[in-house]
ZASE-489607 format. One record per residue (C-alpha): residue number from 0; y, z, x; residue in one letter. Coordinates in steps of 0.25 Angstrom, whole numbers, plus 5000, padded with zeros to 4 digits. Each point is the difference from the previous one (the first is absolute). Layout:
<rs>
   num     py     pz     px   residuo
   NUM      Y      Z      X         A
...
</rs>
This chain:
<rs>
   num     py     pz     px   residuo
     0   5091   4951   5054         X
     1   4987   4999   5005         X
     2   4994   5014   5005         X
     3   5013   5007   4998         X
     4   4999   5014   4995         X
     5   5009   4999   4987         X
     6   5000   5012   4989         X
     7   4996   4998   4988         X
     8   5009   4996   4991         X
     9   4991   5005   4986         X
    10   5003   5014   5002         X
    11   5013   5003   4996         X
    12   4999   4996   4986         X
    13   4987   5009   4999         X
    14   5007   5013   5009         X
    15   5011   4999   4989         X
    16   4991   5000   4989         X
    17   5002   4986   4994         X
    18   4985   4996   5001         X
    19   4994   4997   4987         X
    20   4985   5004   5000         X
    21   4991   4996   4990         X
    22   5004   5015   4992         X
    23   5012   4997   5000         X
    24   5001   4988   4990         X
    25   5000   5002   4986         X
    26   4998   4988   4992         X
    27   5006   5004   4985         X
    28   4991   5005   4990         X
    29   4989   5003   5010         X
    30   4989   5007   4996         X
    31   4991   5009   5011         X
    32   4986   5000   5002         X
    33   4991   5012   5007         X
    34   4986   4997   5002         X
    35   4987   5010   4996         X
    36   4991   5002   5014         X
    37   4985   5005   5001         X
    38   5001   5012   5007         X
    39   4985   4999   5003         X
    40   4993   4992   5011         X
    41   4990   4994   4994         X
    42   4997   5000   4982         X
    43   4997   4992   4991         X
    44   5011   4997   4988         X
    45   4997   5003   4987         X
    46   5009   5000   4992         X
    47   5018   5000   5001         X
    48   5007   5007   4989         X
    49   5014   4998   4998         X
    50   5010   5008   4996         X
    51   5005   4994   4983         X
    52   5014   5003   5004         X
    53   5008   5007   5008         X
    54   5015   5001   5005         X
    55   5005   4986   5005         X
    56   4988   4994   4997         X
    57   4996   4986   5002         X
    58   4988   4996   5004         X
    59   4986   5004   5005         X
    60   4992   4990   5008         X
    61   4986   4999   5005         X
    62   4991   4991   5005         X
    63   4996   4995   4987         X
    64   5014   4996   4998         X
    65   5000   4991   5012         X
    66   4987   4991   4997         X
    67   5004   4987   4999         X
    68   5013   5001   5006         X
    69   4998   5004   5014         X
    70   4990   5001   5012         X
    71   4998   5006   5012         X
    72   5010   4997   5011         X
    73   4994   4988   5011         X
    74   4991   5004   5011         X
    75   5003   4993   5015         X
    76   4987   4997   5008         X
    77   5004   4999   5013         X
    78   4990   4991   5009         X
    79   4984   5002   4998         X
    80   5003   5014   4994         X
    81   4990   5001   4988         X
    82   5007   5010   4989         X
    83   4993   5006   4986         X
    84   5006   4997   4989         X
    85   5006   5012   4997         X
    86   5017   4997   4996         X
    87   5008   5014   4998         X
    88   5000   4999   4985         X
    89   5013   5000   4992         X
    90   4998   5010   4992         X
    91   4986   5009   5002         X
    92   4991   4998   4988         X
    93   4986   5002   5002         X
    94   5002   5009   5013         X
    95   5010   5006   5009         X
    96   4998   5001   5014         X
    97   5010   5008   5007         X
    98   5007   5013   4998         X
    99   5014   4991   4994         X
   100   4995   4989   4994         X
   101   5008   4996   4989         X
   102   4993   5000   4987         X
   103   5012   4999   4990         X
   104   5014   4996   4999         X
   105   5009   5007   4992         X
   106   5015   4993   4996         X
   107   5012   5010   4997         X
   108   5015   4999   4997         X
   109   5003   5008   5014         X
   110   4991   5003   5012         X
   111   5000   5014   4994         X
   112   4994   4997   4987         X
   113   4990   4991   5006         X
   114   4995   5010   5011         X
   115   4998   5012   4986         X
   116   4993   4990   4993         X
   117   4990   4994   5010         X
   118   4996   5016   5001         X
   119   4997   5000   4984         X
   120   4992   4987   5003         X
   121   4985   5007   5000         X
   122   4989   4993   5008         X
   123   4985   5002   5000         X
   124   4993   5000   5012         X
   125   4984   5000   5004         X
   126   5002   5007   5014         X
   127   4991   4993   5011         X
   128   4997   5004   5014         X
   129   5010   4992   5008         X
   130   4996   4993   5015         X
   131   5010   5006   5009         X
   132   4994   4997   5013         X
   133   4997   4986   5004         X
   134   4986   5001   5009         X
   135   4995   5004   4986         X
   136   5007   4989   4992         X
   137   4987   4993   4993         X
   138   5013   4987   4995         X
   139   5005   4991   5011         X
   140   5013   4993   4997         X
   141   5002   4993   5013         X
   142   4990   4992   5010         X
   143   5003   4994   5012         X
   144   4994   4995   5014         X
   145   5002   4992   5012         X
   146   4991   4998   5013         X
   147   5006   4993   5012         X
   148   4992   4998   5012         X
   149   4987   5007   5005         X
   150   5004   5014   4996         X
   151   4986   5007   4999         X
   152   4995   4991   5015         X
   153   5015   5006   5006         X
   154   4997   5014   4996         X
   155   4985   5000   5006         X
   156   5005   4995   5013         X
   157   5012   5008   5000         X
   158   5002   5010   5011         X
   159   5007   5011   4991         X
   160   4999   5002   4983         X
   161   5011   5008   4997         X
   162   4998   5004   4984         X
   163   5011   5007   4991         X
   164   5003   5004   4985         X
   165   5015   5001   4997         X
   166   5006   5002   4987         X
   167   5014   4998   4994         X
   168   5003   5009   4988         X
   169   5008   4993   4986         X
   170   5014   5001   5001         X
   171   5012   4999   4989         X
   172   5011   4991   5002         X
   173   5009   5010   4993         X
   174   5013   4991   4999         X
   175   5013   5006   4996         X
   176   4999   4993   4988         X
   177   4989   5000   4992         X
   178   4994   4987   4991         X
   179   5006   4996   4988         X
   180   5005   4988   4992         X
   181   5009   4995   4987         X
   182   4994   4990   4992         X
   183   5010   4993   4989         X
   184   4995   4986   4992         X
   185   5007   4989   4994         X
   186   4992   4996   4988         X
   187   5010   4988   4999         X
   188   4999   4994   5014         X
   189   4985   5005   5001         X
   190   5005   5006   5014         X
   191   4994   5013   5004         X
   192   5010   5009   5010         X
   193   4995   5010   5009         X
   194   5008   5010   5010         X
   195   4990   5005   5009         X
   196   5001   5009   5014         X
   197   4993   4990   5007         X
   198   4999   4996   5013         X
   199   5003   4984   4996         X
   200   5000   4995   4986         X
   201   4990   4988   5004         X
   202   4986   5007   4999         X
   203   5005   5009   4987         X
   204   5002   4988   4996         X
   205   4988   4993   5002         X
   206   4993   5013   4995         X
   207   5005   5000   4988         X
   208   4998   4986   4997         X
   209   4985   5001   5002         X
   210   4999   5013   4992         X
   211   5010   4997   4988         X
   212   4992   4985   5001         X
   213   5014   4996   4999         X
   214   5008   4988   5008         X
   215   5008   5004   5013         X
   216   5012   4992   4993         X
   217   4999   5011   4988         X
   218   5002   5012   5010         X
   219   5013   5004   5008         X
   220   4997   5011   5010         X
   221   5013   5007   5006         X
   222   4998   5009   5011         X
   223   5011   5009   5002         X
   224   5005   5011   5012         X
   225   4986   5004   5003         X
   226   4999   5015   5006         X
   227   4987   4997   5010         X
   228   4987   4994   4998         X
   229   4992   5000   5013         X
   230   4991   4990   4993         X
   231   4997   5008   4988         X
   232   5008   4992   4991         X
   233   4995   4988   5003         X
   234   4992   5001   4988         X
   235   5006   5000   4986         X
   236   4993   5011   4994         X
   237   4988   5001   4988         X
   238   5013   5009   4992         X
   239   5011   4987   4999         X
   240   4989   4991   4995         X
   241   4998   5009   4987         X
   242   5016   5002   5001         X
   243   5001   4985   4998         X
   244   4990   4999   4989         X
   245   5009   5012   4992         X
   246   5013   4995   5004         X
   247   4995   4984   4993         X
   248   4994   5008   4989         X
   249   5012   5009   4996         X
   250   5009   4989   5002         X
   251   5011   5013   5009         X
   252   5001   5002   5015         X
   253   4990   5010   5007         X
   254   5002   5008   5011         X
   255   4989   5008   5009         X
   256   5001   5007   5012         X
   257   4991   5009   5006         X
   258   5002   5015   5004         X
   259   4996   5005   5016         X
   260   4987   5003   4993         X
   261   4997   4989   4994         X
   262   5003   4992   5012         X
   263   4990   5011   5008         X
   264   4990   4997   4992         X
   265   4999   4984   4994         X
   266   5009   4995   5011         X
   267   4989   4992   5009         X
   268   4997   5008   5012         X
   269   4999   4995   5015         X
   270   4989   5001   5011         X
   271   4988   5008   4996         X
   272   4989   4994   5010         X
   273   4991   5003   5011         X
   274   4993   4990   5010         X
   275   4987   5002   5010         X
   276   5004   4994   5011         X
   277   4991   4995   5012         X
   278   5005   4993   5013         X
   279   4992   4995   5009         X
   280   5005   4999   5015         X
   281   4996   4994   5015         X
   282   4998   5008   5011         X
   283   5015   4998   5004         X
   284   5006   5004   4987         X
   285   4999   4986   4993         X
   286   5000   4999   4987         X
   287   4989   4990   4996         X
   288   4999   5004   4983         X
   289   5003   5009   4990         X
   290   4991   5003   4987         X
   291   5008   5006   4988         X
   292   4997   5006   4986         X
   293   5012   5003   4992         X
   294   4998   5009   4987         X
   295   5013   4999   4991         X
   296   5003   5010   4987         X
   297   5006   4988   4992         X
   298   5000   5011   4987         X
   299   4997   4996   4986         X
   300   5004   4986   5000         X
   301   5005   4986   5007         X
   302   5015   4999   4999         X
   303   5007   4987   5004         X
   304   5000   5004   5014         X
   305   4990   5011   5001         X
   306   4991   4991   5011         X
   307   5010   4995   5009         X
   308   5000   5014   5010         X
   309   4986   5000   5002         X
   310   5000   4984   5003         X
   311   5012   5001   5009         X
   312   4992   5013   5007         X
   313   4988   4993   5001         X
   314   5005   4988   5007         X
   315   5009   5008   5009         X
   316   4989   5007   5006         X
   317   5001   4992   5014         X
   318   5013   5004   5002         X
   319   5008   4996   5012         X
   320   4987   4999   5009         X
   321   4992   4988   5003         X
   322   4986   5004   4993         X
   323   4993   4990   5000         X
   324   4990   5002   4990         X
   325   5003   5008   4987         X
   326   4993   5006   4987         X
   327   5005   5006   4990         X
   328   4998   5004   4985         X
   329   5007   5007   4989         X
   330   4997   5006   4986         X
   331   5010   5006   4993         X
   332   4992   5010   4990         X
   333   5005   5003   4986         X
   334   5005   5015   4998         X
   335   5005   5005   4989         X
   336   5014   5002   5005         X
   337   5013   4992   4998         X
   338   4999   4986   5009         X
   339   5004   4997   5014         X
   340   5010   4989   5003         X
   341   5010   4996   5012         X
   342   5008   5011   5005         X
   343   5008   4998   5012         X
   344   4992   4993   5011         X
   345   4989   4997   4989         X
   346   4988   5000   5009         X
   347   5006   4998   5014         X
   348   5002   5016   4999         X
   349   4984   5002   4999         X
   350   4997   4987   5010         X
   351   5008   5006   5010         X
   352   4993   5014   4999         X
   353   4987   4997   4998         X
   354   4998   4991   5011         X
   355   5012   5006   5010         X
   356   4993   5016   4999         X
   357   4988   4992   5004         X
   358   5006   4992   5013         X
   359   5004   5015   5004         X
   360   4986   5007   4997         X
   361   4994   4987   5008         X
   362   5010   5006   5011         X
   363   4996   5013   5000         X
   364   4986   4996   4999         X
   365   5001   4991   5013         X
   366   5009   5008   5009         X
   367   5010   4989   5000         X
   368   5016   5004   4996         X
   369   5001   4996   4985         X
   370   5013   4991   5006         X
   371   4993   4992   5010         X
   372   4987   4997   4990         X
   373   5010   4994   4992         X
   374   5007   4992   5011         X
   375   4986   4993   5003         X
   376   4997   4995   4984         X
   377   5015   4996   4996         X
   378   5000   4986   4995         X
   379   5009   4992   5012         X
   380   5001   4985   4995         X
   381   5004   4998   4985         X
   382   5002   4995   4992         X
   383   4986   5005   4999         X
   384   4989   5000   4988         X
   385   4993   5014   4998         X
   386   4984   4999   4998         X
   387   5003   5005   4986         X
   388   5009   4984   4999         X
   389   5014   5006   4999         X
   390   5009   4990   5008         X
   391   5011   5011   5008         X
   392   5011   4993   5003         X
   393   5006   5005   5009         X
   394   5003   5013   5008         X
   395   4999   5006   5014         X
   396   4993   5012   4999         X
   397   5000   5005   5015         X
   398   5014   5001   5001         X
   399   5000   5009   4986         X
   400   4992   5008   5007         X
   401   5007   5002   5010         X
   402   5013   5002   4995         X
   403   4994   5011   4990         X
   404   4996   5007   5013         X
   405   5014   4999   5007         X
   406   5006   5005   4987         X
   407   4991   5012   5002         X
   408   5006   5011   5005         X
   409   4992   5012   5007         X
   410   4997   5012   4994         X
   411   4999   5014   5007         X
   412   4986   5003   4999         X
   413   4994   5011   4991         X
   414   4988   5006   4993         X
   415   4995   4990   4989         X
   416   5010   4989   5004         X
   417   4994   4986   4999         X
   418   5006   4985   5001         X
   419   4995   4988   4993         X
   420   5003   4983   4997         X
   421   4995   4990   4991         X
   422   5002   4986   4999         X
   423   5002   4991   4987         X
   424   5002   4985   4996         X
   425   5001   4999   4985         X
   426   5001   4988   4991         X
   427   5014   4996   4993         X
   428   5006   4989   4992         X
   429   4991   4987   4995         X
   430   5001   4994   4987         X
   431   5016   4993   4997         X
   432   5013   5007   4996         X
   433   5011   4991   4993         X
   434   5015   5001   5005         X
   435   5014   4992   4994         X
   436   5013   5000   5008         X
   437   5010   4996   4992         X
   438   5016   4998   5006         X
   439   5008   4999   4988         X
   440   5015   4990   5002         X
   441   5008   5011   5004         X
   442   4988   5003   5012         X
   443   4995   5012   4995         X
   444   4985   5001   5005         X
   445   4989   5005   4990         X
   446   4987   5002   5003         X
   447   4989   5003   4992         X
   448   4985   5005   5006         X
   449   4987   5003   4991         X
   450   4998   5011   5011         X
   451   5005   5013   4991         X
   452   5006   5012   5007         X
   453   4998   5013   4998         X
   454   5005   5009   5011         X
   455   4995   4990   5012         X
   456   5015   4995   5002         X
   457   4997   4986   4994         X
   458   5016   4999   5000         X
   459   5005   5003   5012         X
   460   4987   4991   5006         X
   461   5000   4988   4992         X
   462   5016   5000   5003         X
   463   4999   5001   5013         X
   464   4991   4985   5001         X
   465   5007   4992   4989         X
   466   5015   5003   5008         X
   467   4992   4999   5013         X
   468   4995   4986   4993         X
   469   5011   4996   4996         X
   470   5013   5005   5008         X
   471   5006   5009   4991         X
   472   5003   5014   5001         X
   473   4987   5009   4994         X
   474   5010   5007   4986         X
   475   5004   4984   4996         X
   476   4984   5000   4995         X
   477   4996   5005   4989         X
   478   4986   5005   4996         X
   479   4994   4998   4986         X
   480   4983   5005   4999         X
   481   4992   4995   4989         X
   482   5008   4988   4994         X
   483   4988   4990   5008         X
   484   4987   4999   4998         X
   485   4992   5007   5013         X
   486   4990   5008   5006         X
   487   5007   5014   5002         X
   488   5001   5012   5010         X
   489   4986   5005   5005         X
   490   4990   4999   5013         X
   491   5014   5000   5009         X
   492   5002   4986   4996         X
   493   5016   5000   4997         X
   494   5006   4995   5013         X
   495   4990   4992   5003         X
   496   4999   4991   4988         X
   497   5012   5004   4989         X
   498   5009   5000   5013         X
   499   4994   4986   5006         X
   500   5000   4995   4986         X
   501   5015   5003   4999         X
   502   5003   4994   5016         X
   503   4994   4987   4995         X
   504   5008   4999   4988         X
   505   5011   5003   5008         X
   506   4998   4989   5009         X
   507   4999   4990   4989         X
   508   5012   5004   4997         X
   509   5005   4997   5014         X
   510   4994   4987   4998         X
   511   5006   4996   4988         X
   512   5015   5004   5007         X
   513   4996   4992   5010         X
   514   5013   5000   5012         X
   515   5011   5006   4990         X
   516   5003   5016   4999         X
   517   4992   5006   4990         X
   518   5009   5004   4990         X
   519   5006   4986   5002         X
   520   4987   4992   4997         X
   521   4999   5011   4988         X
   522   5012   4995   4994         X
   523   5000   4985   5001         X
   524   4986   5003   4993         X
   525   5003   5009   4990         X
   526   4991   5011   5006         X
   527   4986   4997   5007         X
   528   4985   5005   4998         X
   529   4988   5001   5006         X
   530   4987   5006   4995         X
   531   4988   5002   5006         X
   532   4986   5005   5000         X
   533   4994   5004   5014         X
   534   4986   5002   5004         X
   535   4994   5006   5010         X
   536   4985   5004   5009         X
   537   5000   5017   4999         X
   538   5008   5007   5013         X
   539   4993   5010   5006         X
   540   5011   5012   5006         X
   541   4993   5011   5011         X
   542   5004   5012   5007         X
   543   4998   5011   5008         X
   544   5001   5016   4998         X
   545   5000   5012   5005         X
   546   5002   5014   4997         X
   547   4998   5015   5006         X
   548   4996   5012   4993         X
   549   4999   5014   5003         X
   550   4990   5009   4989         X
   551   5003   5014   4999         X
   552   4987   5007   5005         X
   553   5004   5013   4990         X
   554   5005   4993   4988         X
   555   4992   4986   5002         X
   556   5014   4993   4996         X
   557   5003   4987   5007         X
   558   5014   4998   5007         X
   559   5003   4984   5002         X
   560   5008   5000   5013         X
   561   5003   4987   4999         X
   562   4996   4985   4996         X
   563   5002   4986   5004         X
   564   5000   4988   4993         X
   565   5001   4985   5007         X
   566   4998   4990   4989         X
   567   5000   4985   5003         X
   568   5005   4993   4988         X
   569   5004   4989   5006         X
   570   5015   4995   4998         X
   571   5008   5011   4996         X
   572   5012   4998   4992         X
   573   5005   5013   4997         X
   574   4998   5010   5010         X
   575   5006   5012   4993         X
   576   4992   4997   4987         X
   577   4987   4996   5009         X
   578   5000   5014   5004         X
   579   5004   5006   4987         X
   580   4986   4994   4995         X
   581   4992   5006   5013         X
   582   5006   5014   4997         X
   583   4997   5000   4984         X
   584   4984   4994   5005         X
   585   4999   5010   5011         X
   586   5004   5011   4990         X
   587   4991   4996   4990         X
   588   4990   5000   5012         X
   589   5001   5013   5003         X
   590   5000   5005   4986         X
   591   4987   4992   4998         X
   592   4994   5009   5013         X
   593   5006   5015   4998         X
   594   5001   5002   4987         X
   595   4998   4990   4988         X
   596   4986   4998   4992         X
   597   4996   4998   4987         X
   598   4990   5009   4996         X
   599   4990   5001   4988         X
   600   4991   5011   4996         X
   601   4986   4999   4996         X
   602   5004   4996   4986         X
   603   5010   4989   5004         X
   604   5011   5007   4997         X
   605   5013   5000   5008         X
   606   5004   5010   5008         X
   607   5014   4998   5003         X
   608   5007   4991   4989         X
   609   5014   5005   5006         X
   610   5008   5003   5014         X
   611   4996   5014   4997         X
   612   4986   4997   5005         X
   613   5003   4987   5007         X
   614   5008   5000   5012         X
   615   5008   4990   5008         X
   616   5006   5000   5013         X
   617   5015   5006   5002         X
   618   5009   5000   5011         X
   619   4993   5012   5006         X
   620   4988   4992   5003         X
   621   5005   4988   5005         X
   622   5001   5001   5014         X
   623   5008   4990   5009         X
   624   4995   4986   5001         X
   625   5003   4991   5009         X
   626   4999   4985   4994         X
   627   5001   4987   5010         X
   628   4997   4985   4995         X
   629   4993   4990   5007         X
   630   5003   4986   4995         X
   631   4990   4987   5000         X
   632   5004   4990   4990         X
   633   4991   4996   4990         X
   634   4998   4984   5001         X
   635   4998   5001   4985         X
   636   5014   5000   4997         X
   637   5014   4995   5003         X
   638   5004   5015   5003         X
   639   4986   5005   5007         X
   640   5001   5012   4991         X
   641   4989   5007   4998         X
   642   4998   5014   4992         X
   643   5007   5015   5003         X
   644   5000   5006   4987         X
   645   4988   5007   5001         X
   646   4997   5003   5016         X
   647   5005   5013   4999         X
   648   4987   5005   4990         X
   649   4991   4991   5007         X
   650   5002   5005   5014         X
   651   5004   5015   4997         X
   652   4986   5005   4995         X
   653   4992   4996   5010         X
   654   5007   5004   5011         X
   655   5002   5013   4997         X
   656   4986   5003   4995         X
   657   4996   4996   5015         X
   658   5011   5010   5005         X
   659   4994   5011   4992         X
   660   4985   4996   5003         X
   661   5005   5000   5015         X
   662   5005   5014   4999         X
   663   4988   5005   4993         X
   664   4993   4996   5012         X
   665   4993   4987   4994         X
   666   4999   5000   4984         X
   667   5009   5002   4988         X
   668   4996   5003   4986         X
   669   5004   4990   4990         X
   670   5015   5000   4996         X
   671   5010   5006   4996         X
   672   4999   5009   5011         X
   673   5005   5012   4992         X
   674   4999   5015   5007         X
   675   4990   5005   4993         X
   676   4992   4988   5004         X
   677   5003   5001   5014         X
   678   4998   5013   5001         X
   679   4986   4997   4995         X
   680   4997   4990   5010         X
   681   5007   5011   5010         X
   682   4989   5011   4995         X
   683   4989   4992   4999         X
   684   5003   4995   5015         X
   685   4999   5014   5006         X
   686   4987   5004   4991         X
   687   4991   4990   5010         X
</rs>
């Protein structure tokens, strides 16, 4: 089964309307709650007035109602990252800090009762000047730095300084579904239950635990259908923490989900960086170091995972070359906007651009096809350890490249047409993931994973390995999510631990059968079991893209004509499903370049909190993408999997901001590379 390109055999109960979304449970005798939100940027709170009664009524809360009985959700501090100490709060009380903010939380018989009275709910604010821009951010909430090598000796010897500023605007994850949970509690069995839209019930739950102070055993997460994440639910948010203090308090159910505009505005948003790059290179177009200052808008506050992106773009800016020497530093300055977390790609996306732009400008620069000065840096031998200590497993990125280019088609020449690769190697996996096959007497194989789906295919996937395992046919196993403990379903880490997990388990079970048939062993034993926890180094994924583009010279509008993805994810299972994933990262990709950004005014405030001022790419835009995989194992697990949820966002951005600095003759404005801004860079171009 292995490598076979099987459909996916989740859909049809969702294409026949049988899913059960989080809005679609209604515990009896849930009440609703709607949440009160600064609409200012930046104030000091003064004082809440709540309404004495109004229709439905139950509750009001503010932060003073959640002294002693919650605290701010836990902060993760990857690897010498030095963070303030500034947690989202709860509840705002002294202060609120982004345009969305919740300051209260209203409790109502209906949603729509809850919604009327949080407008009767009357709060007095002490406007402030907000800090939109980060260069003049006078708070840091994130240091970080690492020196490998002799950078400053190799840039004074070097034969070519090739310097660049790039920046990566904020994004918005925008699922279909929006945030939301249901908490009901159980005063007799002290048991706290919460439904949440969540990309995995392990971290809600752990988050919870630290914020209510309360034990793991007294919390039951359950994740159900889950309509998209892209990382943005990986995070239970500020609002079910107060959900779960009222719900404990009044003794009833609760329910909250967010509207689209809510999810615009206190949703944590992706990206939103910009780096100085500096690349140092030998007369023959070696690269002997690169220096790199990274400034990240962080917003208002730390949430759980708010520092991973910058990390994982710090330490990813070597790339696929064999650069020596390496320095680089980060701050991530506090603005007064909501904060930043992982989004698809969660800082692979800004690695990639930031250092591959500057590979094609160092081309430029030195006369040297932007093709073959990637050739002579590519790493060769791996597994291979960056100058920045990230151990890549394993990969061949020669033959990537190459297969990109053969997947590239030629386009008839034109005015303003332009082509344009990058190259990518991104971290997946790490930590553990828990797996329990179970075949029952009568031979029916269950297997449960910690590994949550929600829309990746899980299924189908995990299906496929246990039968492959085992020797059965892929619709005798069944697949049950968040019965065991585990990590969950982020950083493209599924297949390659939540599926080894489950081959392990599988041949445990093997082992326990010994020479008899399966459902033969099973019977004699009355059923048979295995659990395990697997462990595992990070994988590191890679891959090479390339797009072309045409820019209408009247218009300034910017025609993909096509793109090409050649991911390298190491042993692929599903082929079908493989490419699914490259298509939904390489739309997101493109949706990050032409069209998507949040933007702020001068105040903080929002300016598109709804797809009426947000766009996202349709069909019209998509253009036809070739995809290709090339496949060295990972010796870091039983499968060699490594990671191919993400490639598509990683590699997408990059190569087609080369494509149109190319057709501009050399440099692009920052993205999204809408008409107006080309035709900017078009004017300004024929002015000198």
């Amino acid at each position: 089964m292995i490598g076979r390109g099987v459909r996916r055999r989740e859909d049809l109960p969702l294409l026949r309307g049988r899913g059960r979304y989080l809005d679609d449970l209604a515990p009896p005798g849930a009440a609703h709650v709607a949440f009160v939100r600064s609409h200012h940027a930046r104030a000091r709170l003064v004082g809440i007035g709540a309404p004495s009664s109004a229709p439905g009524l139950v509750r009001v809360l503010t932060a003073a109602d959640l002294t002693g009985r919650a605290r701010p959700l836990p902060v993760q501090v990857p690897e010498g990252v030095e963070l303030a100490e500034a947690p989202h709060p709860i509840l705002a009380s002294e202060e609120v800090r982004y345009a969305g903010q919740p300051v209260a939380a209203v409790v109502a018989e209906s949603r729509a009762q809850a919604i009327d009275a949080a407008e009767l709910v009357e709060v007095d604010y002490e406007p402030l000047a907000a800090v939109v821009d980060p260069h003049e951010a006078p708070e840091t909430l994130l240091r970080w730095e690492r020196t490998a090598g002799d950078v400053e000796a190799a840039l004074a010897g070097a034969t070519h300084r090739v310097r660049a500023r790039h920046h990566i605007p904020r994004l918005v994850a925008a699922p279909i579904e929006p945030r939301g949970v249901i908490v009901a509690y159980e005063e007799a069995d002290d048991l706290l239950s919460v439904w949440a839209s969540a990309q995995d019930p392990h971290r809600p739950l752990s988050q919870l635990a630290h914020a209510l102070d309360r034990s793991p055993e007294r919390i039951r997460v359950v994740v159900p259908d889950v309509g998209g994440a892209f990382g943005s639910k990986g995070v239970i948010g500020v609002e079910a923490v107060t959900v779960a203090v009222a719900a404990m308090e009044l003794g009833r159910p609760l329910k909250w989900v967010e509207d689209r505009s809510e999810n615009f505005l206190a949703a944590y948003q992706g990206r939103g960086s910009e780096a100085e790059v500096e690349l140092a290179l030998d007369a023959d177009g070696r690269m002997l170091a690169v220096r790199a200052e990274i400034l990240a808008d962080l917003g208002a506050y730390l949430l759980s995972t708010t520092a991973i992106p910058p990390h994982t773009t710090a330490m990813l800016m070597t790339g696929c070359y064999e650069i020596p020497a390496a320095a680089v530093a980060v701050r991530g300055a506090r603005t007064d906007k909501v904060p930043t977390g992982p989004y698809r790609g969660a800082g692979r996306p800004e690695a990639a651009y930031f250092l591959e732009l500057t590979v094609d400008r160092a081309a430029r620069e030195l006369g040297i096809d932007p093709v073959e000065l990637r050739r002579r840096n590519l790493v060769r031998s791996l597994p291979y350890r960056s100058a920045l200590g990230w151990r890549y497993d394993s990969g061949d990125y020669g033959r990537c490249l190459d297969r990109a280019l053969e997947l590239l088609e030629p386009v008839p020449g034109g005015d303003l047409v332009g082509t344009g690769v990058a190259m990518y190697v991104e971290r997946a996996g790490g930590l553990w993931e828990g797996a329990r096959v179970t075949v029952r007497e009568d031979g029916h194989v269950i297997a449960h994973s910690g590994s949550s789906p929600h829309g990746q295919g899980h299924e189908t996937t995990f299906a496929q390995l246990v039968a492959d395992r085992l020797g059965v046919d892929p619709d005798d196993v069944e697949l049950r999510f968040g019965e065991i403990p585990g990590v969950g379903t982020f950083a493209s880490r599924s297949v390659a631990m939540g599926g080894s997990a489950l081959v392990q388990a599988a041949d445990q079970i093997l082992a326990q059968a010994g020479s008899l048939p399966l459902a033969e062993a099973a019977a004699a034993a009355g059923g048979l079991e295995a659990d395990v926890r697997f462990e595992s180094e990070l994988v590191f994924g890679s891959g090479a893209y390339a797009a072309t583009v045409q820019i209408d010279r009247d218009t300034g509008a910017l025609h993909v004509r096509q793109l090409v993805a050649v991911d390298d994810a190491g042993t692929i299972i599903n082929p079908l499903l493989a490419e699914g994933q490259v298509f939904g990262g390489a739309v997101q990709g493109l949706g990050a370049v032409l069209m998507e950004e949040a933007v702020h005014d001068g105040d903080g405030q929002p300016l598109g909190a709804s797809f009426v001022d947000y766009a996202l790419p349709s069909a019209v835009e998509v253009p036809p993408i070739a995809t290709a995989f090339v496949q060295t194992p990972s010796p870091n697990n039983p499968l060699g999997a490594k990671g191919i949820g993400e490639g598509g966002a990683i590699g997408t951005p990059a190569a087609i901001a080369n494509a149109v600095a190319d057709a501009l003759g050399g440099r692009a404005p920052d993205p999204p590379f809408t008409a107006e801004k080309l035709w900017r860079a078009l004017r300004s171009q024929a002015r000198q």
